[in-house]
One Martini backbone bead per residue (centre of mass of N, CA, C, O) as a GRO file, in nm:
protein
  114
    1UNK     BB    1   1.692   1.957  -1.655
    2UNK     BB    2   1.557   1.827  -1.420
    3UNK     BB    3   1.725   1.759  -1.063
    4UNK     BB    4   1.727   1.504  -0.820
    5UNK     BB    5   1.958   1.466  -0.533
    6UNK     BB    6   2.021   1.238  -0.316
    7UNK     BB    7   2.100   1.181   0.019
    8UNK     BB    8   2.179   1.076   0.375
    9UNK     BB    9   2.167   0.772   0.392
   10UNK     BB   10   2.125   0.457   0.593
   11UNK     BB   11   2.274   0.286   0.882
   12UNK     BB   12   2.048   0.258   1.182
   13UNK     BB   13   1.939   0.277   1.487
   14UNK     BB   14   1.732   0.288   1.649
   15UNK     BB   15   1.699   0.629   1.746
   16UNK     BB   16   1.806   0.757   1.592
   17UNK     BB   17   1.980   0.955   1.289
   18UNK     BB   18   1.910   1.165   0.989
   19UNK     BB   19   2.005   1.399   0.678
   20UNK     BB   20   1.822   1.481   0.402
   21UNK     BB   21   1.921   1.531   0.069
   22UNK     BB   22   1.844   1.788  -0.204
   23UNK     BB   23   1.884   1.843  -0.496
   24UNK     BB   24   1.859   2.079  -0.720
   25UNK     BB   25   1.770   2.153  -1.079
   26UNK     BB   26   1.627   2.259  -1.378
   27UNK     BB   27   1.450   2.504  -1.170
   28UNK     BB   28   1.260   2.723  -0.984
   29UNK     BB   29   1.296   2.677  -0.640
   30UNK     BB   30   1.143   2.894  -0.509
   31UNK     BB   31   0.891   2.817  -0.658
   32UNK     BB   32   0.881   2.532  -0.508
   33UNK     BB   33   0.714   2.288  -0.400
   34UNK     BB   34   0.805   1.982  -0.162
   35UNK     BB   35   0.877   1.664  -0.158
   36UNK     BB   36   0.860   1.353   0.077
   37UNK     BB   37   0.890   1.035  -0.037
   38UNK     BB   38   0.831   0.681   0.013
   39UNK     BB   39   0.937   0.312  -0.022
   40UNK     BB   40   0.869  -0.004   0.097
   41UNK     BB   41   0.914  -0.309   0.054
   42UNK     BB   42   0.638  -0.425  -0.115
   43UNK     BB   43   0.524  -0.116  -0.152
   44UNK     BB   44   0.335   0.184  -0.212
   45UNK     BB   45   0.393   0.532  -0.203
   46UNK     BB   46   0.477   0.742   0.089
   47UNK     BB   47   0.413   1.026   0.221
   48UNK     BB   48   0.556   1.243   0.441
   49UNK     BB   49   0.607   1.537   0.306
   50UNK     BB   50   0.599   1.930   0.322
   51UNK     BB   51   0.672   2.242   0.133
   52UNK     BB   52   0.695   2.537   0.054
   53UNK     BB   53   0.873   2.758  -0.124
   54UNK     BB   54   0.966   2.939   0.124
   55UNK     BB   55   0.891   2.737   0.389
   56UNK     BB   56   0.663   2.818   0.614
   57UNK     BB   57   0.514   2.533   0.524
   58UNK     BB   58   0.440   2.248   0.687
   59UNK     BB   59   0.372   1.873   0.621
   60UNK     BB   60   0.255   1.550   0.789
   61UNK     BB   61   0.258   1.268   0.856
   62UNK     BB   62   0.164   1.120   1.120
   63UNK     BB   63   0.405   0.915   1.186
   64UNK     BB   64   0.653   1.152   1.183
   65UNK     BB   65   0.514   1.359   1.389
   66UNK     BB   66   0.790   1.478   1.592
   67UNK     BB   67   1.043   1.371   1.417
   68UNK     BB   68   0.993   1.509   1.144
   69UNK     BB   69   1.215   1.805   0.935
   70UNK     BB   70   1.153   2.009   0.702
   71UNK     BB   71   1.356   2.180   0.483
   72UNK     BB   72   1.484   2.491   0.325
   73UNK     BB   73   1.779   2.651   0.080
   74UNK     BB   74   1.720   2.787  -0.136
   75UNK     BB   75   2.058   2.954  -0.190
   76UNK     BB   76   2.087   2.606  -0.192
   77UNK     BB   77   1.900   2.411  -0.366
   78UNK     BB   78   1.787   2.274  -0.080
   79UNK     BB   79   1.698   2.008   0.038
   80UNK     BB   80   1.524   1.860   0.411
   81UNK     BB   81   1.594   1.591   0.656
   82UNK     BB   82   1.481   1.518   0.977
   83UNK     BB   83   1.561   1.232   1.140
   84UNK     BB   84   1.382   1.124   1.460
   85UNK     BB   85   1.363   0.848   1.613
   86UNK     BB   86   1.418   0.602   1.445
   87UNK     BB   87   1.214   0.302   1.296
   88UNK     BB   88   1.167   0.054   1.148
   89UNK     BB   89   0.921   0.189   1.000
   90UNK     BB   90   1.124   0.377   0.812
   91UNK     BB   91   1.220   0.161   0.629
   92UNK     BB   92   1.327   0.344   0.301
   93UNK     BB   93   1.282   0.517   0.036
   94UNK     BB   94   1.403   0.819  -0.056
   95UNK     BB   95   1.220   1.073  -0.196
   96UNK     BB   96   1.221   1.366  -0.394
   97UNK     BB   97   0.990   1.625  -0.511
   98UNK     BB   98   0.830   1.855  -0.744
   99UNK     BB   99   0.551   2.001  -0.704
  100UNK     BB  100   0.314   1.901  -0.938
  101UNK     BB  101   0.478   1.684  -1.054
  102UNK     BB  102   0.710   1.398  -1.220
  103UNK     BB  103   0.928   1.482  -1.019
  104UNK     BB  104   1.211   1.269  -0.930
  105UNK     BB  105   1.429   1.085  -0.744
  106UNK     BB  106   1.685   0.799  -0.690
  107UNK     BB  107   1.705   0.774  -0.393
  108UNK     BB  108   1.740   0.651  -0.059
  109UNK     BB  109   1.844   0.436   0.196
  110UNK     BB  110   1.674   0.366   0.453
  111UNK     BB  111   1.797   0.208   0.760
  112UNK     BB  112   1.628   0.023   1.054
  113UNK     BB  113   1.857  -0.131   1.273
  114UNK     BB  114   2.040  -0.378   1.475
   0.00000   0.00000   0.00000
């Protein structure tokens, strides 16, 4: 069965770093787009970025443009959010999805607080 799971969540300071991992299994990852969506406390799921299954092409919402680099390692089934210069209101649960699947992982917790 489909199987996606994050890792690399956590507290950083504003302006920090943090490199988000989603491991894939139980389908053929190089065959798949994958995203990354968030969801803040008390608010409804909000689209991050975006990658095609070879990886030659992302894209990304507004507010993370020029902080936030996503890739993927086909040949390690493994998705990547690279998140720099974060801010309090990045602060949410974020979650690797399947592209055009209702395939999510159980999400990691990034907190941006001083």
């Amino acid at each position: 069965q489909v199987q996606l799971v994050e890792s690399g969540g956590g507290l950083v300071q504003p302006g920090g770093s943090l490199r988000l991992s989603c491991a894939a299994s139980g389908f053929i990852f190089s065959y798949a787009p994958m995203n990354w969506v968030r969801q803040a406390a008390g608010k409804g799921l909000e689209w991050v970025a975006s990658i095609t299954a070879g990886g030659r092409t992302t894209s990304y919402t507004g507010s993370v443009k020029g902080r936030f680099t996503m890739s993927r390692d086909n040949a390690k089934n493994t998705l990547y959010l690279q998140m720099n210069s974060l801010k309090p209101e990045d602060t949410a649960v974020y979650y690797c999805e399947k592209g055009g699947s209702p395939y999510r992982g159980q999400g990691t917790q990034v907190t941006v607080s001083s």
